[in-house]
N, C-alpha and C positions, 0 to 999 in steps of 0.2 A: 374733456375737462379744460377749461381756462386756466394756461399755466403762465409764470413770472407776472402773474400778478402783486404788488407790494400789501401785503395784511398787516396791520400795525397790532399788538397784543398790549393792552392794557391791564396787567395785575401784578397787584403788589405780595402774589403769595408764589416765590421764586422757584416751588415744585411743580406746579402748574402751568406757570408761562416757559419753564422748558420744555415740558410736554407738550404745549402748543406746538413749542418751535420747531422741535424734532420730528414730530408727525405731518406740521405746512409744508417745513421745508423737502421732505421726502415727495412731497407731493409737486414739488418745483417750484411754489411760489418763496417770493421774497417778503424777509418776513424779519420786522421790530419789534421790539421790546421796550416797554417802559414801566418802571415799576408805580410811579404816581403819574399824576392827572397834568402835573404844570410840565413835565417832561414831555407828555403823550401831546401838550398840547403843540407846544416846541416843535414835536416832529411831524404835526397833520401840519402845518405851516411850509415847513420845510422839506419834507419828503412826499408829501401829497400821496399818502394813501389809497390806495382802491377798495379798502374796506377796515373796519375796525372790530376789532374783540373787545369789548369791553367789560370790567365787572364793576360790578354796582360801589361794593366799600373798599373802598381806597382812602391811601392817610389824606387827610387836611384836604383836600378839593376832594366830593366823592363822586364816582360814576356820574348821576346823575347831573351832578352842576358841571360835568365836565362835558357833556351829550347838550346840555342844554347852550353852554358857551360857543358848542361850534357849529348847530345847526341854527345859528345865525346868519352866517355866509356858506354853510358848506355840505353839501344833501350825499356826502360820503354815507355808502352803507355799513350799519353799525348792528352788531348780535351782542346783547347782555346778554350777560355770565352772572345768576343769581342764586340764592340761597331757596332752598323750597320755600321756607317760611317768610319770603317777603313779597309777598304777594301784589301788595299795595305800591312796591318799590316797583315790580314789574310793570303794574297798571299804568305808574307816574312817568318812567320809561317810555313805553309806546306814546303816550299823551306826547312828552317831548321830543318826540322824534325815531326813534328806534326801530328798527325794522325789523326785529327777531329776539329772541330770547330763548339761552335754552337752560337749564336745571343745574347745579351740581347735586350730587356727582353726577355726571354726564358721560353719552361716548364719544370717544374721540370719533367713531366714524361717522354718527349723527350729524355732529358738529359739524363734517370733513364737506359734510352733503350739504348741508345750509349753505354753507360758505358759498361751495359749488354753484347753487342755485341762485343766492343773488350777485356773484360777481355774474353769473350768465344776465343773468336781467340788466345789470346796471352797466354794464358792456355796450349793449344798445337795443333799442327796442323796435322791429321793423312799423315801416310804415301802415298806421292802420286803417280806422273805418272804413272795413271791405277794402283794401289797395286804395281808397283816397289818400294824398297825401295833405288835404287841408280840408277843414270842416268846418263850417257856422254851423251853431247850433244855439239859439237864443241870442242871447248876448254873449255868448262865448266864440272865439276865434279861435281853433283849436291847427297848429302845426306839426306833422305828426314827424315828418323828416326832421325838424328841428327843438323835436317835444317839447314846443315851447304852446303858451294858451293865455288868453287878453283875454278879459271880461269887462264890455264895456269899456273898450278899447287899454284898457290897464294890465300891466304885467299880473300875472296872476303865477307865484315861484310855488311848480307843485316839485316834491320830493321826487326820484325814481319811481317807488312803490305807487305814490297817488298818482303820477302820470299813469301807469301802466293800469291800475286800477279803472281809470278809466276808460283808458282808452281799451282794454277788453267789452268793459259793461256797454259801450260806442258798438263794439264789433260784433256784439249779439244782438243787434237789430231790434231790441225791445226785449230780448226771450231775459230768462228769469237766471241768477248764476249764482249758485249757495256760497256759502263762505268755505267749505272745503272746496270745492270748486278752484275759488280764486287762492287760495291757499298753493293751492298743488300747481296750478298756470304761472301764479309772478312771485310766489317763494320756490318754487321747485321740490315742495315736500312731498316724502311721498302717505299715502294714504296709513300704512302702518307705524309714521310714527307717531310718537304724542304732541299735536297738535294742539294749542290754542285760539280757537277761529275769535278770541276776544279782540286776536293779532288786526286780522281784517277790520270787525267793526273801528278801533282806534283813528284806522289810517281812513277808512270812509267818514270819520267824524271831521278829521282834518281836512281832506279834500275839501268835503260841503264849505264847510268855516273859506276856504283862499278861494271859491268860486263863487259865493254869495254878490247878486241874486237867485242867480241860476242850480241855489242848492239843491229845490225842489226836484228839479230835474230826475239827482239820486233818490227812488224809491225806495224805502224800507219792506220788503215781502214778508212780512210775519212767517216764523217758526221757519223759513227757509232761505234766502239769501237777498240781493238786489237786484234794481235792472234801473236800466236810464230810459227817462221819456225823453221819447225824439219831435214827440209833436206838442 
């Protein structure tokens, strides 16, 4: 496990965010608290975060404008904290950014794994296409040592998740990769929990959209997952 990593906890419901704290911190990371959004924002600023908790209703700034205000500059990995019934809250989430999402009530060990699995990813991502460490691929310039990617010679800012995203669907050489697949590779879930592969398709919406022209590239495999055309 990646330990003394800083997790920032965003909820405003004070039985909760101690149970956060008392179970990250057992687990040796360091770990904030902020009970609103203009605090939370205060401290991603200030302490630079390695990852965020976030829950969706918060006083006066809520969850969602507050995901939305910092992944302007800032591709920090973020898990909502949502209510079953807001489904559509979840959806608007991923759209804006968000890399996970889990239920209340929830387990705390669930949680403990998510976490796990994208501080592991967002740590760093080794170098891919087969050990290339740099790749044209259309109009894309793809860097893997430095997961950085130009389309068309222009910065093209993918998140963690959509770096990784593709530079897996790169490293299967054309073969086909379901969305639990990629679930379980760059979120680190495992197969028995409850998964949303709706997580997947979002962040593949988004990649296409910062790589455009070269959307096409990502294929849609009806009723089973994607792959990238390399030719």
């Amino acid at each position: 496990m990646i330990t003394k990593a800083k997790i920032l906890i965003v909820e405003d419901e004070r039985d909760i965010a101690r149970l956060l704290r008392y179970n990250l911190e057992k687990d040796r990371y360091k770990v904030l608290v902020a009970n609103d959004a203009e605090s939370a924002l205060k401290m991603v600023r200030k302490q630079h975060p390695d990852l965020i908790i976030l829950d969706i209703m918060l006083p006066k700034m809520d969850g969602l404008e507050f995901l939305k205000t910092i992944r302007a500059d800032n591709n920090v990995p973020v898990v909502l904290l949502t209510a079953k019934r807001s489904e559509m809250d979840r959806i608007l989430g991923l759209k804006l950014g968000a890399d996970d999402y889990i239920v209340k009530p929830f387990s705390v060990g669930e949680l403990q794994a998510r976490i796990a699995g994208h501080l592991r990813r967002a740590s760093g991502i080794p170098a891919g296409g087969n050990g290339k460490k740099h790749l044209s691929l259309g109009a894309m310039d793809i860097d893997f040592d430095r997961h950085a990617i130009t389309v068309k010679g222009r910065p093209a800012h993918l998140a963690p998740k959509e770096f990784a995203i593709l530079k897996l669907l790169i490293e299967a050489d054309g073969k086909v990769l379901s969305r639990e697949q990629l679930l379980e590779m760059i979120w680190g879930l495992d197969k028995n929990m409850e998964i949303d592969t709706r997580t997947v398709d979002q962040h593949i919406a988004r990649l296409r959209r910062k790589i455009r022209p070269e959307d096409e590239r990502i294929a849609t495999v009806p009723n089973f997952g994607y792959q990238v055309r390399l030719n």
